[in-house]
KOLSENU-829081 format. One line per 2 residues: number of its first residue (from 1); their letters; for each residue x, y, z of N, C-alpha, C. Coordinates in steps of 0.02 Angstrom, whole numbers, always signed. Each point is the difference from the previous one (the first is absolute). Layout:
N
NUM = a = X,Y,Z,X,Y,Z,X,Y,Z | ...;
***
This chain:
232
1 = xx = +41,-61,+0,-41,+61,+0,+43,+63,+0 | +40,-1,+55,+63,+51,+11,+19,+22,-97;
3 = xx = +34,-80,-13,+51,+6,-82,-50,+44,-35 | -49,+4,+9,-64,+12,-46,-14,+73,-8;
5 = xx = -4,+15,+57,-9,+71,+40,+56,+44,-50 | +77,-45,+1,+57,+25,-6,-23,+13,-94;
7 = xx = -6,-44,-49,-13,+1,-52,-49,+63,-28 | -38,-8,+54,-53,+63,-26,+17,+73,+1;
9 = xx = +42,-2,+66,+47,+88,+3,+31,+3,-49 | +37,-45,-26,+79,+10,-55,-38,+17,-73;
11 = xx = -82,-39,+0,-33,+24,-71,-24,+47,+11 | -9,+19,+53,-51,+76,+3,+75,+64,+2;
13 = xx = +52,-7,+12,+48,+59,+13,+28,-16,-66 | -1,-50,-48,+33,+4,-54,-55,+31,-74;
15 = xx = -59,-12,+23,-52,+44,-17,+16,+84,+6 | -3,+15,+67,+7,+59,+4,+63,+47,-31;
17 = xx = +63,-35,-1,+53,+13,-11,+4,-1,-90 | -28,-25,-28,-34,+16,-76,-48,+37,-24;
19 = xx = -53,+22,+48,-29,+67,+5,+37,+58,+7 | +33,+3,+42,+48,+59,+9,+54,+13,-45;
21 = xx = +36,-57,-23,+47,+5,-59,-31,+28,-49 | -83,-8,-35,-25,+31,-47,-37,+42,+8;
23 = xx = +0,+34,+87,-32,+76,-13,+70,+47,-25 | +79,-34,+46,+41,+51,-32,+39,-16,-69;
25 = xx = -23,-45,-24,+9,+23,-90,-61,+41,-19 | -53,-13,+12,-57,+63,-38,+40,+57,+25;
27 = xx = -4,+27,+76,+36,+74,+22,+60,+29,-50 | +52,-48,-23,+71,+8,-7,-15,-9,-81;
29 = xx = -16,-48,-24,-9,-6,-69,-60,+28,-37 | -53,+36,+35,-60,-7,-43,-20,-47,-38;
31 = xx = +1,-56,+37,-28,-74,-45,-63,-20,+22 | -15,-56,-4,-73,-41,+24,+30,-54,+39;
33 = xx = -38,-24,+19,+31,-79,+47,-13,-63,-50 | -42,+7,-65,+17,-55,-54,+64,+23,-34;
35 = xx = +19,+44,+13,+46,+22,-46,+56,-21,+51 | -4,-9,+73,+69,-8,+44,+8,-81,+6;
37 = xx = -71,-29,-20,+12,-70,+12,+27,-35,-74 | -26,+30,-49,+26,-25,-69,+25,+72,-67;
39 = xx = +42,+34,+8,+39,+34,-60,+21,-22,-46 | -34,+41,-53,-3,-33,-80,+72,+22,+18;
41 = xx = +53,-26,-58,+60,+54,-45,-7,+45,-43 | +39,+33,+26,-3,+86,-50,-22,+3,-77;
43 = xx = -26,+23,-22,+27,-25,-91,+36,+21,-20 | +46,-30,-67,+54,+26,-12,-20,+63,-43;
45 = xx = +43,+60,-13,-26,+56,-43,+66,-8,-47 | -31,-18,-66,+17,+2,-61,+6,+54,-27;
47 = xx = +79,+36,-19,+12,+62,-36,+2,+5,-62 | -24,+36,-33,-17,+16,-62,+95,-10,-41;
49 = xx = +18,+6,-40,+30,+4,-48,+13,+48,-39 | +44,+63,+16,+20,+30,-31,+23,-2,-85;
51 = xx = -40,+30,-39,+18,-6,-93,+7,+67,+5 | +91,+13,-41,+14,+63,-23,-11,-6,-50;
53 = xx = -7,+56,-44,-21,+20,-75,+52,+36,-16 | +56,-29,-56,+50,+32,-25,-6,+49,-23;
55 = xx = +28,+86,-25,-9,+55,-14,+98,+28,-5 | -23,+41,-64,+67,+4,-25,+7,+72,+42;
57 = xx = -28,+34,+45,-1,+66,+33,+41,-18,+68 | +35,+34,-1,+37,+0,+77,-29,+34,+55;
59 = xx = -22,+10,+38,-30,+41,+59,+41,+48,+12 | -16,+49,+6,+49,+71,+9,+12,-14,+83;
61 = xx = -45,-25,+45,+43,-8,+86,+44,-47,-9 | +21,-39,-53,+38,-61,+2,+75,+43,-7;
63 = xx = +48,+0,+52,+73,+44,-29,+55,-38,-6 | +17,-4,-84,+39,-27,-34,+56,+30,+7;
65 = xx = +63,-40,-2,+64,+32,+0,+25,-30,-90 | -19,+53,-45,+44,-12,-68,+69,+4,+0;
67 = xx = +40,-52,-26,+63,+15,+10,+10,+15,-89 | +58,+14,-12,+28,+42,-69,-5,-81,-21;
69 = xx = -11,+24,-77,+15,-45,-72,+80,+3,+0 | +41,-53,+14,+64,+6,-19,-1,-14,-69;
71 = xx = +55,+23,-39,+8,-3,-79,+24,-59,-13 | +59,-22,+41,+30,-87,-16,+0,-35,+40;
73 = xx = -10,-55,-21,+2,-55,+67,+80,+10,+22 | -33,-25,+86,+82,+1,+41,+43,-35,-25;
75 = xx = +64,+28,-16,+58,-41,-32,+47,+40,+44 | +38,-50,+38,+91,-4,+23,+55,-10,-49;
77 = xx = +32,+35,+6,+84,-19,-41,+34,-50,+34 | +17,-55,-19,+60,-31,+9,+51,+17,+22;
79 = xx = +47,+36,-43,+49,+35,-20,+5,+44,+54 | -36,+40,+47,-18,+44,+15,+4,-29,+80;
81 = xx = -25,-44,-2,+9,-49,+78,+48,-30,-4 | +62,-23,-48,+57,-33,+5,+32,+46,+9;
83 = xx = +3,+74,-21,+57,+45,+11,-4,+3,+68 | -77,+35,+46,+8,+4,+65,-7,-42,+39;
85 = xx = +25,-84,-5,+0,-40,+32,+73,-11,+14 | +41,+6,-60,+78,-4,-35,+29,+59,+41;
87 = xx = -43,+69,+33,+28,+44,+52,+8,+3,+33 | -66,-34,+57,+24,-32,+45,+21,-56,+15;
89 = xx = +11,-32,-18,+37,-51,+13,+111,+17,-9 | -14,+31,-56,+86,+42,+4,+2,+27,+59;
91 = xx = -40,+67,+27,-4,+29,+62,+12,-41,+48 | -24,-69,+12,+14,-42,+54,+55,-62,-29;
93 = xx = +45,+36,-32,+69,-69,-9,+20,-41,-55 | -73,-2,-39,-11,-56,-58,+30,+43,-35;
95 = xx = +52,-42,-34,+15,+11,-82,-29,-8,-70 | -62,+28,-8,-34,+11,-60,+11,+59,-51;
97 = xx = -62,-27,-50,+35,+92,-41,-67,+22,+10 | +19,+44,-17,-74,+62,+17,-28,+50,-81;
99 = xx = +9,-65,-43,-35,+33,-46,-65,-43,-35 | -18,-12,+73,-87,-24,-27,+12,-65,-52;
101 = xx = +51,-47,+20,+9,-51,-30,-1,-84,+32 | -7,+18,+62,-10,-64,+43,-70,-25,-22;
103 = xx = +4,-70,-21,-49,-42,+7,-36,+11,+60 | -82,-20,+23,-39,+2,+38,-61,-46,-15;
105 = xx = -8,-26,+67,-42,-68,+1,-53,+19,+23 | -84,-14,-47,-44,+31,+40,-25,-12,+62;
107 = xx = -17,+12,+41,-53,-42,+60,-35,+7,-5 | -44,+80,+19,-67,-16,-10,-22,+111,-50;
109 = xx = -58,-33,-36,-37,+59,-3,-64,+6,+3 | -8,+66,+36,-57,+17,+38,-31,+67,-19;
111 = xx = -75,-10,-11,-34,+59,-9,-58,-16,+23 | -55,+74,-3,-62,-11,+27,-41,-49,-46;
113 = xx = -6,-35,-46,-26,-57,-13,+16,-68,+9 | +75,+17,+30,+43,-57,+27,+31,+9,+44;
115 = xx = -39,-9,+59,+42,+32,+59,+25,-53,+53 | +14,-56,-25,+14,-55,+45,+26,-56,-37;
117 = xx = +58,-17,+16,+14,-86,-25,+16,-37,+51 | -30,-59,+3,-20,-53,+44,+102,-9,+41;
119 = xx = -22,+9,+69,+86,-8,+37,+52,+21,-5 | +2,+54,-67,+54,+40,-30,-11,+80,+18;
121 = xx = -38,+45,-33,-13,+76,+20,-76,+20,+14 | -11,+53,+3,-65,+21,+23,+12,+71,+9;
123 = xx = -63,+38,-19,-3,+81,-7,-56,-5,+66 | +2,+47,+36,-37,+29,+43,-4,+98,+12;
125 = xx = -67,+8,-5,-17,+69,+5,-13,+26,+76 | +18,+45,+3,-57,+6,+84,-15,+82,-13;
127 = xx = -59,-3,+23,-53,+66,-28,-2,+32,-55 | +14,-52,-50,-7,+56,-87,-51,+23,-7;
129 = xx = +10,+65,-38,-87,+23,-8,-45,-32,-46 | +61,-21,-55,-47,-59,-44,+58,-36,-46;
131 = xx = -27,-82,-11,+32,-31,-20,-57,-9,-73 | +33,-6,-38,-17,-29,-53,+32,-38,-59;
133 = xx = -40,-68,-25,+27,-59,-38,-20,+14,-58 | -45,+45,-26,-25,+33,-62,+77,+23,-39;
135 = xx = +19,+63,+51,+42,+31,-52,+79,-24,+36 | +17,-65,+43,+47,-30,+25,+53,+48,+46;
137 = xx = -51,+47,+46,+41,+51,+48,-29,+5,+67 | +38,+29,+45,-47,+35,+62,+23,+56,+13;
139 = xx = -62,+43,+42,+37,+42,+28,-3,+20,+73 | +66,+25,+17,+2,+8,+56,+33,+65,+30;
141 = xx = -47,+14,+71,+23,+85,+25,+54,+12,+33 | +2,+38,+12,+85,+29,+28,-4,+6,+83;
143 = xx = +38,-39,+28,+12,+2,+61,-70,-49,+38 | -32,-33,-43,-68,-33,+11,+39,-72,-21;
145 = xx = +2,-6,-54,-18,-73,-29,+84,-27,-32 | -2,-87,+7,+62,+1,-6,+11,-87,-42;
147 = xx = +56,-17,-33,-3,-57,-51,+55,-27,+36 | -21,-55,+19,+38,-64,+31,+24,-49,-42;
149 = xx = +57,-6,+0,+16,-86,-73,+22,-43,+41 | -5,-63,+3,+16,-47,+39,+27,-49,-58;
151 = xx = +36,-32,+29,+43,-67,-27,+31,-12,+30 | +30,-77,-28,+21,-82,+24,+38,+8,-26;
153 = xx = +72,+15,+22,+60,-9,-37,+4,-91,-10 | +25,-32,-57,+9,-77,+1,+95,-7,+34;
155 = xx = +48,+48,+5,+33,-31,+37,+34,+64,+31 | +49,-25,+54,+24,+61,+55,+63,+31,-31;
157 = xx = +25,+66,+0,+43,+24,-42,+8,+8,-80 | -66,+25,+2,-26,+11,-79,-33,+45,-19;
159 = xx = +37,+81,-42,-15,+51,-23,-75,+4,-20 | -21,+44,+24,-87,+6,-42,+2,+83,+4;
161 = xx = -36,+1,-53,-16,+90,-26,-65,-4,-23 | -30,+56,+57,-83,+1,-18,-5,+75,-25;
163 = xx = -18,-28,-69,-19,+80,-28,-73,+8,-31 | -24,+49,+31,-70,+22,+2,-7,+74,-34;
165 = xx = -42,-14,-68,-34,+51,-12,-46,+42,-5 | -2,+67,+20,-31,+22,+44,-21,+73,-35;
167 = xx = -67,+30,-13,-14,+76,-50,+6,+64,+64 | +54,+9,+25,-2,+50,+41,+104,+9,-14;
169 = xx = +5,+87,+22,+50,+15,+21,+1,-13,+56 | +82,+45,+30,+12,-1,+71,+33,-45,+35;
171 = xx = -6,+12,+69,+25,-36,+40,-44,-58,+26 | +36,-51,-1,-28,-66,+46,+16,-4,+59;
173 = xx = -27,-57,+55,+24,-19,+46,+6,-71,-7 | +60,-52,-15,+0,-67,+26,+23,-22,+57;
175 = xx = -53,-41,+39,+19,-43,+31,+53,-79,-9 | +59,-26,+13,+4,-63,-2,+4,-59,+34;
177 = xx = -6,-56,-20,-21,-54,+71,+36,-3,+52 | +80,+45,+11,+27,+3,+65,-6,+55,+40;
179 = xx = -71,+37,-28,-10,+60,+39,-6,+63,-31 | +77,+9,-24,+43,+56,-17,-57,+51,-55;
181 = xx = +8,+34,+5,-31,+63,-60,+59,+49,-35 | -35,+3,-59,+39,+52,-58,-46,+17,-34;
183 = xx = +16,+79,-16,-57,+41,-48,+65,-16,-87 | -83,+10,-43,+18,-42,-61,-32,+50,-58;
185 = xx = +44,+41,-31,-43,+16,-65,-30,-25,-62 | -44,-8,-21,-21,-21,-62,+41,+7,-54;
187 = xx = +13,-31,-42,+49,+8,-55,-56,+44,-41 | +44,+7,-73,-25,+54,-57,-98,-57,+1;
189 = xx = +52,-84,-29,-48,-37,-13,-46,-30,+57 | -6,+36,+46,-58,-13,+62,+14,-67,+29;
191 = xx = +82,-18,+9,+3,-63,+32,+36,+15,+85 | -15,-34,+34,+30,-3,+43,+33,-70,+17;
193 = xx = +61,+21,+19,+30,-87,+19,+25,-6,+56 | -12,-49,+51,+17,-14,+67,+63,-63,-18;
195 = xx = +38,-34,+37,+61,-34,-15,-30,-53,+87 | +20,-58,+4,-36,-31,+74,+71,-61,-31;
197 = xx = +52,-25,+20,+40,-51,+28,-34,-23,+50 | -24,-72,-30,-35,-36,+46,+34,-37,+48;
199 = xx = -29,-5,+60,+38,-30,+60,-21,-70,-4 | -54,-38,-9,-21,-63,+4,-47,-10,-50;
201 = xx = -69,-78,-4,-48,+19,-36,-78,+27,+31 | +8,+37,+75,-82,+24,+11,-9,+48,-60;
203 = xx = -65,+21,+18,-46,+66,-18,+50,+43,-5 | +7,+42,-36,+40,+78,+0,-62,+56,-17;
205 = xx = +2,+48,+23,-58,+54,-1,+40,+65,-3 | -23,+28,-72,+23,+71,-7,-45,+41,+2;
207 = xx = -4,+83,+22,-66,+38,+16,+47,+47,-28 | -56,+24,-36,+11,+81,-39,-72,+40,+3;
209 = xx = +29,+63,+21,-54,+72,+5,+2,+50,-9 | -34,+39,-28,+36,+84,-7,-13,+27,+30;
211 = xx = +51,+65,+35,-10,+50,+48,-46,+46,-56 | -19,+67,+44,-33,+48,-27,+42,+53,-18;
213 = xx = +59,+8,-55,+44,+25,-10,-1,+46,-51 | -44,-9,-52,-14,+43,-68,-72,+3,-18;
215 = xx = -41,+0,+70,-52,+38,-25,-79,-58,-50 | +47,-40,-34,-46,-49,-25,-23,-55,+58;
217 = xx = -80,-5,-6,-35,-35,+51,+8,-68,-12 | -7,-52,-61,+6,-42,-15,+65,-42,-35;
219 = xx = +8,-62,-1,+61,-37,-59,-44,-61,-1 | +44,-38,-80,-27,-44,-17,+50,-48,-15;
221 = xx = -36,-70,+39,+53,-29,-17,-38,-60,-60 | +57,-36,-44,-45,-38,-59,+45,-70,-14;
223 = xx = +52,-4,+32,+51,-62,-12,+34,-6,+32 | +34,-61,+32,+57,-5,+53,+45,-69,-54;
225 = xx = +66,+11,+14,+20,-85,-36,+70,-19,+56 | -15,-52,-10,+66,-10,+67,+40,-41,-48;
227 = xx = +66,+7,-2,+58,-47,-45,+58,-9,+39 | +43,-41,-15,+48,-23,+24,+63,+7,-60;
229 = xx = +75,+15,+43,+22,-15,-68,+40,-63,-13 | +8,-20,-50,+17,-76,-27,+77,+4,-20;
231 = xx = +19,-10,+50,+69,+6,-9,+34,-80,+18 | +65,-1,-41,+11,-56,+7,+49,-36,+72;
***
């Protein structure tokens, strides 16, 4: 009789204790108590599908950065990178001649439609105002934005000359992978050449930027080629 007694409290307080659980979901949720004893699932809301409609009009809020029609595609001299490779290298000891006659082995060339070869070089920009693969250039601001070349030398103690051409006068700033900095003028033919004696085979990373020195806001850069020379 007692066990009995006991059975009937535990159904009547477990009663109550489910009354009360679903007055405070109605209070808290604004629900119903069919709705606390059985909740459908949400339905899912299906988004429409955006269709653009092509139009040969550009939007005037859309702000384009046009860069110039260059007249020729980027072309490097040879000749032109063997003389100043053949300079320094005399400058530091080597017995070469210096009339732009040393053989040179390519490694790699790089432009904005080719700005990467798989484990060998790689072009990197940081904040150009605009790159473009249309007319194979970018451009970039002064004291803002700056062109990184990276490469894999294949062995340690081996001449490389990175020459990059570039539609601006003036002064440069290069960085090279042991730190060090030197300001660099543009030649007549808009090249600049950095010289890196490689220490091993990691990553090597060269950084070039222009100060704000003559007034022009922008430069462009359109080709980099890295060579070696082939000496016997």
């Amino acid at each position: 009789m007692i066990r009995q007694k006991h059975k009937n409290l535990i159904r009547k307080l477990a009663v109550k204790l489910v009354e009360m659980l679903a007055v405070i979901a109605i209070f808290n949720g604004q629900t119903t108590f069919s709705q606390v004893v059985r909740r459908k699932p949400p339905t899912a809301i299906v988004q429409k599908k955006q269709i653009f409609k092509g139009k040969s009009i550009v939007r005037a809020d859309l702000q384009i950065t046009k860069l110039p029609e260059f007249s020729s595609p980027a072309a490097i001299s040879l000749s032109d990178i063997s003389r100043n490779l053949a300079q320094a290298m005399y400058e530091n000891g080597f017995a070469v001649k210096l009339d732009g006659s040393m053989p040179l082995e390519k490694f790699a060339d790089l432009n904005i439609q080719v700005p990467m070869i798989n484990q060998k070089a790689s072009l990197e920009f940081y904040k150009p105002t605009a790159v473009s693969p249309r007319v194979n250039a970018a451009m970039l601001g002064e004291n803002v934005s700056s062109l990184r070349i990276n490469f894999k030398p294949s062995a340690p103690g081996k001449w490389y000359v990175i020459s990059c051409l570039v539609s601006s006068a003036g002064l440069f700033t290069v960085a090279g992978p042991d730190g060090n900095k030197t300001e660099i003028s543009a030649e007549n033919n808009g090249l600049i050449h950095t010289f890196v004696l490689s220490q091993n085979t990691a990553w090597q990373s060269i950084l070039i930027w222009k100060p704000s020195t003559d007034g022009n806001d922008f430069w462009y850069v359109r080709a980099c080629s890295i060579n070696t020379p082939n000496l016997p």
